[in-house]
DRENDOSE-968435 format. One record per residue: x, y, z of N, C-alpha, C, O in turn; residue in three letters; residue number from 1. Coordinates in nm, 2 decimals. Atoms other than C-alpha are relative to their C-alpha. Layout:
<nuzas>
npx:npy:npz:capx:capy:capz:cpx:cpy:cpz:opx:opy:opz:residu:num
X:Y:Z:X:Y:Z:X:Y:Z:X:Y:Z:ALA:NUM
...
</nuzas>
This chain:
<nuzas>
npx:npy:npz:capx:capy:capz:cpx:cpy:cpz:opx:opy:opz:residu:num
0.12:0.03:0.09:8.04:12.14:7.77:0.05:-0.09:-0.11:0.15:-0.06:-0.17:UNK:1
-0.04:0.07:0.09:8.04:11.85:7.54:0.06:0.06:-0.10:0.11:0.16:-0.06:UNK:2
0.01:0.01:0.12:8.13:11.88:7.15:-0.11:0.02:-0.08:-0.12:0.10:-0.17:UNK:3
0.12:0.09:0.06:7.82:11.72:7.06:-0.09:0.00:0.12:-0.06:-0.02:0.24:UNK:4
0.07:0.01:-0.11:7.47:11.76:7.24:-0.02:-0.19:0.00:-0.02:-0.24:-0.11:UNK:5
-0.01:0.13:-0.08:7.45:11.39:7.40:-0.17:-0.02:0.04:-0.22:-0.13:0.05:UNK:6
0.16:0.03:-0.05:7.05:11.45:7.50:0.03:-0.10:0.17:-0.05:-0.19:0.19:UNK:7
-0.02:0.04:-0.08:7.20:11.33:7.84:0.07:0.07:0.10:0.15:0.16:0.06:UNK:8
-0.08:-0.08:-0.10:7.35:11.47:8.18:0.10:-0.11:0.03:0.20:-0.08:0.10:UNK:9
-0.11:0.05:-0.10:7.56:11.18:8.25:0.13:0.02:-0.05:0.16:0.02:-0.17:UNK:10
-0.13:0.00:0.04:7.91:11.23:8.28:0.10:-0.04:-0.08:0.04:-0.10:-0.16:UNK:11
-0.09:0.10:0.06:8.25:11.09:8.09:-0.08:-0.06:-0.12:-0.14:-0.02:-0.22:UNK:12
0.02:0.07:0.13:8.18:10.82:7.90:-0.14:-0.08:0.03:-0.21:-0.10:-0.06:UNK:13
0.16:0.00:-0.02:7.85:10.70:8.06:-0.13:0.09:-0.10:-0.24:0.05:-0.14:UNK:14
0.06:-0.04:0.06:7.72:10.98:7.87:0.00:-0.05:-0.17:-0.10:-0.08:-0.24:UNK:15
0.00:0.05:0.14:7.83:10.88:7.53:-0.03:-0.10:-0.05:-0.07:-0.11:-0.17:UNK:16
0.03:0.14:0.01:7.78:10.51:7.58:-0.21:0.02:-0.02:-0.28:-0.03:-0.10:UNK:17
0.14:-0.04:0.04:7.41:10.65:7.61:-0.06:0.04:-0.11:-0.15:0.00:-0.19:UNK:18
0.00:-0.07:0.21:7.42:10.85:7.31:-0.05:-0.08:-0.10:-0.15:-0.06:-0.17:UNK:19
0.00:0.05:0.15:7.49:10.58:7.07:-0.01:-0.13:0.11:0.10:-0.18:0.14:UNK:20
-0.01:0.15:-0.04:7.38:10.23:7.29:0.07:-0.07:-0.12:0.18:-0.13:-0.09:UNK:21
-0.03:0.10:0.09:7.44:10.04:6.95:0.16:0.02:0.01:0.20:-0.08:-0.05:UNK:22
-0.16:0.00:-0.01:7.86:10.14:7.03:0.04:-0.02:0.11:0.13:-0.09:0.15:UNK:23
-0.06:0.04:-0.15:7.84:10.16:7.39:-0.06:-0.12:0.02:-0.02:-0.13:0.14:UNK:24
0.03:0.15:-0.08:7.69:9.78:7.47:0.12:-0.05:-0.06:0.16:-0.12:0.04:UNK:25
-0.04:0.08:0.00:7.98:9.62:7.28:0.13:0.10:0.10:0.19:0.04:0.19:UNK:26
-0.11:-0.03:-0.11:8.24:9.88:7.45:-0.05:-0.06:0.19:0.02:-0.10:0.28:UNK:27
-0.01:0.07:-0.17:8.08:9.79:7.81:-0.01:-0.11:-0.01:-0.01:-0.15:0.11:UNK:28
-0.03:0.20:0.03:8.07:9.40:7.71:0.13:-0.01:0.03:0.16:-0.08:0.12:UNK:29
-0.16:0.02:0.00:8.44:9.44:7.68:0.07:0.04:0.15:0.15:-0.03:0.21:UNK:30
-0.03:-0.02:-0.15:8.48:9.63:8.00:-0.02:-0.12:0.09:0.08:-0.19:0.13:UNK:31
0.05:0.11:-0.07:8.28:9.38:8.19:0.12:-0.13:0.01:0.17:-0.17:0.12:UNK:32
-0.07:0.12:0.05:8.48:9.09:8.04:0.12:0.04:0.08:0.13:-0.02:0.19:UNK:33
-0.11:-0.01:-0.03:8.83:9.24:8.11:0.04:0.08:0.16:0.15:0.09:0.21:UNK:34
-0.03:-0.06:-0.14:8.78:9.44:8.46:-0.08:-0.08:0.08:-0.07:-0.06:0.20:UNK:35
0.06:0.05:-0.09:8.55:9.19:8.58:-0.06:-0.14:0.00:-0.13:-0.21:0.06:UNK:36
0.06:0.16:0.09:8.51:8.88:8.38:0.12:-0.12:0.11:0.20:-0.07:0.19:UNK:37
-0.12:0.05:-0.06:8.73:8.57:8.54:0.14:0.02:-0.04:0.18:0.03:-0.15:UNK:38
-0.16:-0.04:0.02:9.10:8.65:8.59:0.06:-0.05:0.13:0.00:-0.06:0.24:UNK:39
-0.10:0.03:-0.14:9.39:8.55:8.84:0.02:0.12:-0.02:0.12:0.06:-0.06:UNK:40
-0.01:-0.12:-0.08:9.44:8.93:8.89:-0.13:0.05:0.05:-0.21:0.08:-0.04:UNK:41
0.10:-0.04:-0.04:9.18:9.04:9.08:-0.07:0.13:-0.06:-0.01:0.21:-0.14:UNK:42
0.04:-0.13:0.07:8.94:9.32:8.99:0.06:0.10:0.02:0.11:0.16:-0.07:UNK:43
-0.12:-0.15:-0.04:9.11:9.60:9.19:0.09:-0.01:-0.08:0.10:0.09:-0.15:UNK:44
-0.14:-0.01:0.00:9.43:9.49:9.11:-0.06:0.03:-0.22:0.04:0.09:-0.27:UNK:45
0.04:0.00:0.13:9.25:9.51:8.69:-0.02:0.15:-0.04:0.02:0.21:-0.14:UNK:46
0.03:-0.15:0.00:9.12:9.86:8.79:0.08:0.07:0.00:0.09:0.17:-0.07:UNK:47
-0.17:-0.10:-0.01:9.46:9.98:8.90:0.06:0.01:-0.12:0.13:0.11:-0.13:UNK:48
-0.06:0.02:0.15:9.58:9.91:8.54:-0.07:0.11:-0.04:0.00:0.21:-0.02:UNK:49
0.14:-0.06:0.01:9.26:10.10:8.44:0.05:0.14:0.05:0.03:0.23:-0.03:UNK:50
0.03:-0.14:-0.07:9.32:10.41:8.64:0.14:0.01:-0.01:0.15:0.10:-0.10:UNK:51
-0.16:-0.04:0.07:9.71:10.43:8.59:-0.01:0.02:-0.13:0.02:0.14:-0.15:UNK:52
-0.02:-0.01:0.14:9.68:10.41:8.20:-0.09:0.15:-0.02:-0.04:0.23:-0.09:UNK:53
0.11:-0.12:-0.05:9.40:10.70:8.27:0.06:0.12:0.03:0.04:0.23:-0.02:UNK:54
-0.09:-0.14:-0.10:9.62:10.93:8.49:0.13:-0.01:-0.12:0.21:0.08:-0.10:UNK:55
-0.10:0.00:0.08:9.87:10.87:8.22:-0.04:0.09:-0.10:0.01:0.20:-0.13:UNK:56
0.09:-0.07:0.11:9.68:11.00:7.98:-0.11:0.14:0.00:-0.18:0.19:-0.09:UNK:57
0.08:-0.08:-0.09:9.52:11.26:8.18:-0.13:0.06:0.01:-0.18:0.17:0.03:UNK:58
0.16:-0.02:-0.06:9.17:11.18:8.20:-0.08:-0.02:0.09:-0.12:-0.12:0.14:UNK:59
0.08:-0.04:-0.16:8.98:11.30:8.47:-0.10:-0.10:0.01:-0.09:-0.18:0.10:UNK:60
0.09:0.06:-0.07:8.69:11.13:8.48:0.03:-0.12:-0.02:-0.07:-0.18:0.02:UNK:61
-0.02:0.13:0.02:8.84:10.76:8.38:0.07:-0.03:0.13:0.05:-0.13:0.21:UNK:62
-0.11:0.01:-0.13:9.12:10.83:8.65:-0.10:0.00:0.11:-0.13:-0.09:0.19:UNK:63
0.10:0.00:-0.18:8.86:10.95:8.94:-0.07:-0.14:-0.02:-0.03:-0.24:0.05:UNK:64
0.10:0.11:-0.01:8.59:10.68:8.82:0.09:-0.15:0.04:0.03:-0.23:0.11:UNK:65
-0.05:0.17:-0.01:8.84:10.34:8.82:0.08:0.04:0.11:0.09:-0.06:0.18:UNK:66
-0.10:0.02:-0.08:9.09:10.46:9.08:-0.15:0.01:0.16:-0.12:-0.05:0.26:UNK:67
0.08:0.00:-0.07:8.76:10.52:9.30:-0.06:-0.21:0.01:-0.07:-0.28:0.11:UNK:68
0.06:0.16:0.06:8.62:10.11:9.13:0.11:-0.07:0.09:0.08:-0.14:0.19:UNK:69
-0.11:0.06:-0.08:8.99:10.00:9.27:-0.02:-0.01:0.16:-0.02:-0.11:0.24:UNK:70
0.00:0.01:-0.15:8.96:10.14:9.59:-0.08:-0.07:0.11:-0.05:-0.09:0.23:UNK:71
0.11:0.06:-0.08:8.62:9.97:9.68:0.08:-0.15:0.00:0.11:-0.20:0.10:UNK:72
-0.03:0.14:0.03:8.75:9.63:9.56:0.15:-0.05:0.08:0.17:-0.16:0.11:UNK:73
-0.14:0.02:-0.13:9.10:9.64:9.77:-0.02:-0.01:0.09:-0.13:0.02:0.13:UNK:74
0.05:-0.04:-0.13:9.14:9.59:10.07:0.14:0.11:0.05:0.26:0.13:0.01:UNK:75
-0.11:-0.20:-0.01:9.31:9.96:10.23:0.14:-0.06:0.05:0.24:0.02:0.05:UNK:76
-0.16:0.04:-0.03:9.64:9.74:10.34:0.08:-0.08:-0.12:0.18:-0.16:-0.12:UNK:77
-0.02:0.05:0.10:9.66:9.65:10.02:0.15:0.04:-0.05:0.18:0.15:-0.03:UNK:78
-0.11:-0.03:0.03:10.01:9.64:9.88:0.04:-0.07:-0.15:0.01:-0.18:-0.17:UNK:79
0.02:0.08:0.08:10.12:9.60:9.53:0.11:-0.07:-0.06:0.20:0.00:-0.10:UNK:80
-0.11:0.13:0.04:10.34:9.27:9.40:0.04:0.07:-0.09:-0.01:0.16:-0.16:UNK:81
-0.13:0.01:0.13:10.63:9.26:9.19:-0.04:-0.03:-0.10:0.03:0.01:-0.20:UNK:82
0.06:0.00:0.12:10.39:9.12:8.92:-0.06:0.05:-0.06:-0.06:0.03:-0.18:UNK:83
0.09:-0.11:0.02:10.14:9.38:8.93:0.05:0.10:-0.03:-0.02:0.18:-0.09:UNK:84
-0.08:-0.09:0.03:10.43:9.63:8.91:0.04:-0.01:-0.15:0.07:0.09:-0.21:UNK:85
-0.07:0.08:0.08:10.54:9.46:8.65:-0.08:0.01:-0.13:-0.04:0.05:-0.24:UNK:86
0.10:-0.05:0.12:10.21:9.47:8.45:-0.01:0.20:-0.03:0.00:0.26:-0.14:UNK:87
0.02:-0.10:0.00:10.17:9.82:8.53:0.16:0.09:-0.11:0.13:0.19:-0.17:UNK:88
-0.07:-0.04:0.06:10.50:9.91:8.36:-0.03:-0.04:-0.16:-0.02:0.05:-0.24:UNK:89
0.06:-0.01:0.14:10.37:9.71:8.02:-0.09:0.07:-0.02:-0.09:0.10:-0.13:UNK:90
0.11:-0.10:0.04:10.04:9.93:8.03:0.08:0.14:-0.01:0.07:0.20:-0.12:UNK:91
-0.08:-0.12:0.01:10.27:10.24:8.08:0.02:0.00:-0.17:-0.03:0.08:-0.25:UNK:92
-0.10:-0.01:0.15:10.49:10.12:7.76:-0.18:0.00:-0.09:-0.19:0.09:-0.18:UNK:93
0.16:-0.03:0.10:10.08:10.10:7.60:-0.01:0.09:-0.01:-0.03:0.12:-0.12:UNK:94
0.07:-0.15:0.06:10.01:10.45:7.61:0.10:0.06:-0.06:0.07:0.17:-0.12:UNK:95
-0.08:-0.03:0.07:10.31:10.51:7.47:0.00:-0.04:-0.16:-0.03:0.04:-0.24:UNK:96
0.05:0.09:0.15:10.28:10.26:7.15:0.02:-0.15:0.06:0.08:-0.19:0.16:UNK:97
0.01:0.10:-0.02:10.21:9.93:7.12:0.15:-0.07:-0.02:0.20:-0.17:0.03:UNK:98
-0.12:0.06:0.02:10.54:9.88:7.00:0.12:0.05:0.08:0.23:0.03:0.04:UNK:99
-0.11:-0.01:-0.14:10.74:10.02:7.33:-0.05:-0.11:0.12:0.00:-0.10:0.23:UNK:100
-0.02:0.12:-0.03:10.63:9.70:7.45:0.09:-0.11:-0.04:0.08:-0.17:-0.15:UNK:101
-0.11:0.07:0.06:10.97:9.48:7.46:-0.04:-0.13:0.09:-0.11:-0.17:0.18:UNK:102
-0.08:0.17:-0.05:11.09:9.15:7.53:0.03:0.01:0.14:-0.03:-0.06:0.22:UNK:103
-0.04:-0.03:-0.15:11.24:9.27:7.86:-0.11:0.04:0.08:-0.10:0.04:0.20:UNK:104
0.11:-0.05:-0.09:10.92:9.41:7.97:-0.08:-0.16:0.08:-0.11:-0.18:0.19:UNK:105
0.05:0.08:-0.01:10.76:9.09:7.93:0.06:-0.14:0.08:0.00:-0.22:0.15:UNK:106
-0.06:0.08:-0.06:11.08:8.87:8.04:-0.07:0.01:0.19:-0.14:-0.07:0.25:UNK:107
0.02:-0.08:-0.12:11.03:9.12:8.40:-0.14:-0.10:0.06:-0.14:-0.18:0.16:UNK:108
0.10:0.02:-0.01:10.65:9.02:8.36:-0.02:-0.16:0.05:-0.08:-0.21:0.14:UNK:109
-0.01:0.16:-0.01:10.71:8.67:8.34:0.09:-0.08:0.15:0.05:-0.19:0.20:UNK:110
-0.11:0.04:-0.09:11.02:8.63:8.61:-0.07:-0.01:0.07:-0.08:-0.12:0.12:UNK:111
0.03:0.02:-0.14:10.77:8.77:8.88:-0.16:-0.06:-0.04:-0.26:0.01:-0.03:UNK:112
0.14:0.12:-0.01:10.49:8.51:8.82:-0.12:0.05:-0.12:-0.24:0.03:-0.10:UNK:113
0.17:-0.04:0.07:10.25:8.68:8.52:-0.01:-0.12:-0.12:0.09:-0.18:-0.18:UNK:114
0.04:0.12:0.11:10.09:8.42:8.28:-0.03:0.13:-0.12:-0.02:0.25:-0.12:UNK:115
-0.01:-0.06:0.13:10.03:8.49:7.93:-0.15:0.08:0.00:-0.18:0.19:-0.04:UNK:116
0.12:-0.11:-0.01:9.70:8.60:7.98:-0.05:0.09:0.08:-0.16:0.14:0.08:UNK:117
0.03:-0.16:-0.07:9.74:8.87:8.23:0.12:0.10:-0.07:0.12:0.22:-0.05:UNK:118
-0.07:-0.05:0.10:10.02:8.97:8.00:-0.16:0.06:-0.09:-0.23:0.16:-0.06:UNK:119
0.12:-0.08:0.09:9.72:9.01:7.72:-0.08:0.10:0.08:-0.09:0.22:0.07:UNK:120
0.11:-0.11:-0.09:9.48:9.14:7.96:0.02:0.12:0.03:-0.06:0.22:0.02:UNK:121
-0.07:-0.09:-0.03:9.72:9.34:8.06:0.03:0.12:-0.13:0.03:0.23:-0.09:UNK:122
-0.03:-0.08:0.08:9.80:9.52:7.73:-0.13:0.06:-0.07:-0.15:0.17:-0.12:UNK:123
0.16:-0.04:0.08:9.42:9.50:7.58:-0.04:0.11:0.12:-0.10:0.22:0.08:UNK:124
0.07:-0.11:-0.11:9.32:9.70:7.92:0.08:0.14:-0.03:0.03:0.25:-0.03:UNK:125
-0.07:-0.14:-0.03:9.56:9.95:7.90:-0.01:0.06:-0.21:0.00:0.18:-0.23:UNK:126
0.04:-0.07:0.18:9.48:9.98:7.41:-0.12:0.04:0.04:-0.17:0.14:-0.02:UNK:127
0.16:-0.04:0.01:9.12:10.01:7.56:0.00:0.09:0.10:-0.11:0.13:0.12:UNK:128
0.05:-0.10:-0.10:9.17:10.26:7.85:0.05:0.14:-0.10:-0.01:0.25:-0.09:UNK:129
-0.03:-0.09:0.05:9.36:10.47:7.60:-0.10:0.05:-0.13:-0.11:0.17:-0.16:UNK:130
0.12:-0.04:0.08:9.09:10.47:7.34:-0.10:0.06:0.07:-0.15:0.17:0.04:UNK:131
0.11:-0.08:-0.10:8.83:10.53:7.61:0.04:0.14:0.08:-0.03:0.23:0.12:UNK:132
-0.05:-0.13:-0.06:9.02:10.79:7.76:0.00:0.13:-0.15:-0.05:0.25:-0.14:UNK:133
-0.01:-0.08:0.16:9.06:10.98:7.39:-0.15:0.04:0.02:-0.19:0.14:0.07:UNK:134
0.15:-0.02:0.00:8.66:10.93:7.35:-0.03:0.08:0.10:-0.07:0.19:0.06:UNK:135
0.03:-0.09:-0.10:8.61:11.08:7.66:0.04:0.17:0.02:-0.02:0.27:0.06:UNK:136
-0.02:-0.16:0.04:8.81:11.40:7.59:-0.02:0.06:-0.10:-0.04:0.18:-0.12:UNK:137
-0.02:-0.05:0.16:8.81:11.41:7.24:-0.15:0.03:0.00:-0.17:0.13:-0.07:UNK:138
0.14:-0.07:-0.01:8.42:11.47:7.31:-0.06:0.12:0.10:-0.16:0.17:0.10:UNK:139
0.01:-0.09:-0.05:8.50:11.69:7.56:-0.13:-0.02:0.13:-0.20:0.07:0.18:UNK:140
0.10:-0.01:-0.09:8.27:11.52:7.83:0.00:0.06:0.14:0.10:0.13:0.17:UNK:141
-0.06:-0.10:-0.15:8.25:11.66:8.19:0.00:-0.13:0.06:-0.06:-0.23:0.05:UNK:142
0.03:0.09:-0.11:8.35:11.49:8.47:-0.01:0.05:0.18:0.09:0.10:0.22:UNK:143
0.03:-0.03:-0.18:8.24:11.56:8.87:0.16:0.03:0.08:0.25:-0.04:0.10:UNK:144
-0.13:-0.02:-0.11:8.50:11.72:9.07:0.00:-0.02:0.17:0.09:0.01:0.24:UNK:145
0.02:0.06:-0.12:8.35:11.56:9.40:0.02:-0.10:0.01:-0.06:-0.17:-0.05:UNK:146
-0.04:0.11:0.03:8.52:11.29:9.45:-0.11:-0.15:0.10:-0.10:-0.27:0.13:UNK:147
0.08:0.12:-0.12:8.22:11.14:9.66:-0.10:-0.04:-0.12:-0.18:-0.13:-0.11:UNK:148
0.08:0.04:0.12:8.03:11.16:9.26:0.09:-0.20:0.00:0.03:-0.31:0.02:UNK:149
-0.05:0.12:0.03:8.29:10.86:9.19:0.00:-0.13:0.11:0.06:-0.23:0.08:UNK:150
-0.01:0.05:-0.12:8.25:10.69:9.52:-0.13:-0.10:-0.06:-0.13:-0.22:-0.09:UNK:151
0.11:0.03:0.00:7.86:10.68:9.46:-0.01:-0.12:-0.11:-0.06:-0.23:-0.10:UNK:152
-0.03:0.13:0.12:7.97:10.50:9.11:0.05:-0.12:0.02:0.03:-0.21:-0.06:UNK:153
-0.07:0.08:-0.02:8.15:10.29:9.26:-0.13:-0.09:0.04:-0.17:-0.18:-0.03:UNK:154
0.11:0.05:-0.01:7.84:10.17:9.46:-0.05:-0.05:-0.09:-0.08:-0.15:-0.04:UNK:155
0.11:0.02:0.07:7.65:10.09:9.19:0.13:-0.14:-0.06:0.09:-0.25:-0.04:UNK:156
-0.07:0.08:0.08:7.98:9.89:8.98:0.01:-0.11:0.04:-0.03:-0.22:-0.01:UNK:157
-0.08:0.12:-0.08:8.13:9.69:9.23:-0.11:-0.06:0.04:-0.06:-0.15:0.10:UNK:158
0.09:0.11:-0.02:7.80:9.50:9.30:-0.09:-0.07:-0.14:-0.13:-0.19:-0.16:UNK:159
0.07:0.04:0.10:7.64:9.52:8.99:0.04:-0.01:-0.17:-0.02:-0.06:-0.27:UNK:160
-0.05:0.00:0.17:7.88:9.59:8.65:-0.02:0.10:-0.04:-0.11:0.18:-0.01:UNK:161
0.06:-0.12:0.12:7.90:9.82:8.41:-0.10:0.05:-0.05:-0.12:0.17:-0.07:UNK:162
0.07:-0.08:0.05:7.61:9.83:8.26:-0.11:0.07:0.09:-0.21:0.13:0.06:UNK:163
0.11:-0.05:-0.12:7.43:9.91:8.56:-0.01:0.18:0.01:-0.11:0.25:0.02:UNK:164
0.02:-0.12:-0.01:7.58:10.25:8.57:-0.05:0.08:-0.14:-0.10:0.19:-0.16:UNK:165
0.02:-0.08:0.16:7.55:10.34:8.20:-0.18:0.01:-0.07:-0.22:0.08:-0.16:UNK:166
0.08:0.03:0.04:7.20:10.21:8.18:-0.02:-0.08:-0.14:-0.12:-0.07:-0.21:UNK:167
0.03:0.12:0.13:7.25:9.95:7.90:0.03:-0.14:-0.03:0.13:-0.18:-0.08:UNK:168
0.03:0.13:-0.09:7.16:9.61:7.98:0.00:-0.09:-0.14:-0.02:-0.21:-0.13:UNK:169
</nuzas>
């Protein structure tokens, strides 16, 4: 049970973005932008960031909801690069602090082909999954333990965005 009555059934952070639209439209702007906006890492490969920094941090409904977003957007022989590993180790050093991000992480990053702006991307996704992951527990929202709830989400993302599922357009 929430914290805080929400005047809403939706789960995670869907619920809260409803709560207060005037907080959640610039947080799912930002979403939009950085899991779906243009990028040379594809969206999956954006989500996987997304749902690793999540499972790091051990929030359930961020982890089910993006590692579900991921899976529609891959394809299932999907395998992942030395550069995408690569990012995935600076989001790691992110939920840690910003400042267990080194020089070596980024050399790594760089050696196997990342530009400077999936470096950024890469670190803003993983400061903003850990804030949204916090929100999400720190209010104590629920999230679906059928993993076919996050599937259905997925439906709705992967054609249409974020604000499709949150209802805030």
């Amino acid at each position: 049970m929430p914290h805080i009555e929400l005047d809403n059934a939706l789960p995670g952070i869907a619920g809260l973005m409803n709560y207060r639209p005037e907080t959640g439209r610039p947080l799912t702007e930002l979403t939009e932008v950085l899991l779906r906006g243009p990028s040379t890492l594809s969206r999956g490969e954006r989500e996987l960031i997304a749902t690793h920094v999540s499972e790091l941090n051990q929030c359930k409904f961020c982890a089910g909801s993006h590692a579900a977003f991921a899976a529609a957007q891959l394809p299932e022989d999907y395998q992942h690069t030395a550069k995408l590993m690569a990012l995935i180790d600076i989001a790691t050093a992110v939920t840690e602090s910003g400042r267990a991000v080194t020089a070596e992480l980024i050399a790594k990053a760089r050696e196997n082909g990342a530009t400077d702006l999936e470096v950024h991307d890469t670190v803003l996704i993983a400061a903003m999954f850990c804030a949204a992951n916090r929100y999400v527990d720190g209010l104590a929202t629920w999230a679906p333990d059928d993993p076919e709830a996050y599937k259905r989400m997925a439906d709705k993302i992967v054609p249409h965005g974020y604000p499709s599922i949150i209802g805030i357009s």
